[in-house]
N, C-alpha and C positions, 0 to 999 in steps of 0.2 A: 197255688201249688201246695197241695199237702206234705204232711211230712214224711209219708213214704216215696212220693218225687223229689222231694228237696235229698231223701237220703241216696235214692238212686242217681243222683246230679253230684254229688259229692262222692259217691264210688267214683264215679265214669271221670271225675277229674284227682282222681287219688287220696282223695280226704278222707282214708279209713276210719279214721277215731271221730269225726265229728259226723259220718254216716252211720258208726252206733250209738253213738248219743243221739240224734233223731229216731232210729229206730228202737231204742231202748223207751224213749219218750212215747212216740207212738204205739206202744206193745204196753207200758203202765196206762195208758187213756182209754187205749179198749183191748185188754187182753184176748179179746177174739178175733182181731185182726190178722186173720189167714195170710194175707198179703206183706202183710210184716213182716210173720217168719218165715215168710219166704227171701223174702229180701237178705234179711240176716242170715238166713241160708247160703244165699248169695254172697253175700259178705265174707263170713267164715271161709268157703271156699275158697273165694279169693285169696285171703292169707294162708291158705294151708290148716287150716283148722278143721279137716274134715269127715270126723269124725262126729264131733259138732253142727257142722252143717247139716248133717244127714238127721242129726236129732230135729233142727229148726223144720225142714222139709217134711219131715210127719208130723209133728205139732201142726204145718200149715194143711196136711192136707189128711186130720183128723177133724179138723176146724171148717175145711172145706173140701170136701171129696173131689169134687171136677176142677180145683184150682190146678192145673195145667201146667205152670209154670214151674209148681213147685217139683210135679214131676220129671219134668225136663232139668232142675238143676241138679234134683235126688242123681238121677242117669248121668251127668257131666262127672259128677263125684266118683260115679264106680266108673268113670271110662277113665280117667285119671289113675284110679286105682289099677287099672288093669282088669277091672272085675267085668268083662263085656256079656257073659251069659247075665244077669243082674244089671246091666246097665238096658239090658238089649229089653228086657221086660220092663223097665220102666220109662224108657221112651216111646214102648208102645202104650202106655198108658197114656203119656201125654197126649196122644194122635187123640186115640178114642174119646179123651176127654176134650179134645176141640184144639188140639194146638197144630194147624196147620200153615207152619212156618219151613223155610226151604233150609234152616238150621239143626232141627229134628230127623229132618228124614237121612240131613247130611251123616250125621253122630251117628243113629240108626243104622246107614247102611255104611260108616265105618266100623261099628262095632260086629257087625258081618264080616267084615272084608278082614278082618283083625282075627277073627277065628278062623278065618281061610274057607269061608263058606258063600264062596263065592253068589251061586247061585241067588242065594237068598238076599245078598248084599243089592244087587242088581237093581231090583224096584222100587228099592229108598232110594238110591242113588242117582236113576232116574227122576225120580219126584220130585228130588232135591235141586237137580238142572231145569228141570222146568219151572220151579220157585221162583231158583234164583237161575239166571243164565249166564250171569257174569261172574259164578263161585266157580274157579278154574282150578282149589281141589278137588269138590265135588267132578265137575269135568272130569278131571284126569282119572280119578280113581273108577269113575264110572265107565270109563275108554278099559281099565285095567279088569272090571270085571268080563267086561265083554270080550277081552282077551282073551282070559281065563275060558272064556266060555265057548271060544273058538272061532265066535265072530268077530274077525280080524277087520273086515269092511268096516264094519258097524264104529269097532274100537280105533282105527285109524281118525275116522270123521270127528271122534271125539278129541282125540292125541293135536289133531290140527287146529279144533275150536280153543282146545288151551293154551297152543301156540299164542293167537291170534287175540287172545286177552291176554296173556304174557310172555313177550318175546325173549324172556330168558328164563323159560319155564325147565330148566336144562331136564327134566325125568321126561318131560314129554318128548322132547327132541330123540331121546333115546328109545325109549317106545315105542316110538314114530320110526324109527332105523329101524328094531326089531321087526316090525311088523312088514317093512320091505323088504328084509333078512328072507323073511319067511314067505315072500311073496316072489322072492328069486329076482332082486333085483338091487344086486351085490352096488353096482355107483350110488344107487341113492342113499340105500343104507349105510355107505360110506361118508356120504355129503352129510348124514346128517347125526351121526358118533362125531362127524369130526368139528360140528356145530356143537355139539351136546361139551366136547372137551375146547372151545373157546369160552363158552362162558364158565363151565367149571373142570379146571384142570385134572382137577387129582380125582372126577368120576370113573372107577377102576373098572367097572362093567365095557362102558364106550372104549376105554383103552385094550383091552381086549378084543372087543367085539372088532374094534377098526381093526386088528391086528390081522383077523378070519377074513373081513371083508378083500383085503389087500391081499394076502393069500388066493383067496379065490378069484378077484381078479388076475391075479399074477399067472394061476394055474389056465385060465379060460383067452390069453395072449395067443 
C-alpha cells in the first residue's frame, strides 16, 4: 500500500493530520503526483478548507488532464458552495474524462434539479439509478423529476422503489400521496400523509395535505 492508500485509509477513519503528513510526504518524493493532489484536495474539502481544495484539484489536473477524480472533487466544492452552474461543468468533465460512477451522475443531476431545471436533471438522475439501484436519494429525486415532468406513472414507480429500500423514507411517502392526490384517489392519498406524519410528526406539507384529503372526503359522504 502506498502512501496515497495509506493516506486515503487514514481520511476514511478520521486521522486528518496524519493523512497530510503521508500526503505531504508523497507530494516531496514526486512533486508530480497528480494523484496526490487530488487527495489533498480531498482532504482540505473535508475540513472546510475550500478554497484550498480547489487550488490542490488544478495542480492535480494541470499535472494530469483525464485525472477524473480530481474533477469530480473540484464539482463537490462548488456544490457545497452552492455554485451548481460551475459545479454542473465540472462534473461533466469528470464523465468525459472516464469517471463513470453512479455518484457523478447523482451530484450532476442534483446540481439540475437545484436550479429547477428539471428536464435536464432527468438523465443523470436516471443513470445514477441504474449505477447504483440501491441509492434511494438518487430514487427519489429521480421519482421528483418525473413529477415535475408530468409523468406521474413513471414518478410513482419510483416514490415506491424508495419506499421499498427505506421504509421510513417519510418525503417519498408524501410524494407517493401527492401523486394519488392527483390521481383522484383522496383514501389513499390519505393513508399515506398520514404514514408520512407517523414517522415524521411535524412534516407540515402531510399535515395539510391530510387536512384537504379529509375534506374531500367528508365533501364526497
Amino acid at each position: 500500500m502506498d502512501k496515497n492508500e495509506l493516506a486515503v485509509k487514514e481520511m476514511q477513519e478520521g486521522n486528518i493530520e496524519e493523512a497530510a503528513k503521508l500526503l505531504n510526504e508523497a507530494i516531496e518524493e514526486n512533486p508530480k503526483d497528480a494523484i496526490a493532489y487530488a487527495n489533498f484536495g480531498n482532504l482540505l474539502s473535508a475540513v472546510g478548507e475550500d478554497d484550498k481544495a480547489i487550488v490542490f484539484y488544478d495542480k492535480a489536473v494541470e499535472m494530469d488532464e483525464d485525472l477524473a477524480t480530481a474533477y469530480y472533487g473540484k464539482g463537490n466544492v462548488f456544490y457545497t458552495q452552492k455554485k451548481f452552474t460551475e459545479a454542473i461543468d465540472v462534473y461533466q468533465e469528470a464523465i468525459v474524462k472516464g469517471l463513470q460512477q453512479g455518484d457523478v451522475y447523482y451530484m450532476l443531476g442534483m446540481s439540475f434539479y437545484l436550479l429547477e431545471d428539471f428536464r435536464r436533471a432527468l438523465p443523470s438522475l436516471s443513470r445514477a439509478v441504474e449505477l447504483n439501484e440501491e441509492d434511494v436519494d438518487a430514487r427519489f429525486h429521480y421519482g421528483m423529476c418525473l413529477a415535475q415532468a408530468e409523468e406521474v406513472d413513471q414518478a410513482m414507480i419510483q416514490f415506491n422503489r424508495a419506499i421499498e429500500i427505506d421504509d421510513q423514507y417519510s418525503d417519498a411517502y408524501f410524494n407517493l400521496g401527492v401523486a394519488y392526490a392527483m390521481k383522484n384517489d383522496a383514501e389513499k392519498a390519505l393513508e399515506l400523509f398520514d404514514k408520512t406524519l407517523e414517522i415524521q410528526p411535524d412534516h407540515e406539507l402531510s399535515a395539510n395535505a391530510k387536512i384537504q384529503m379529509e375534506e374531500l372526503l367528508r365533501q364526497g359522504e
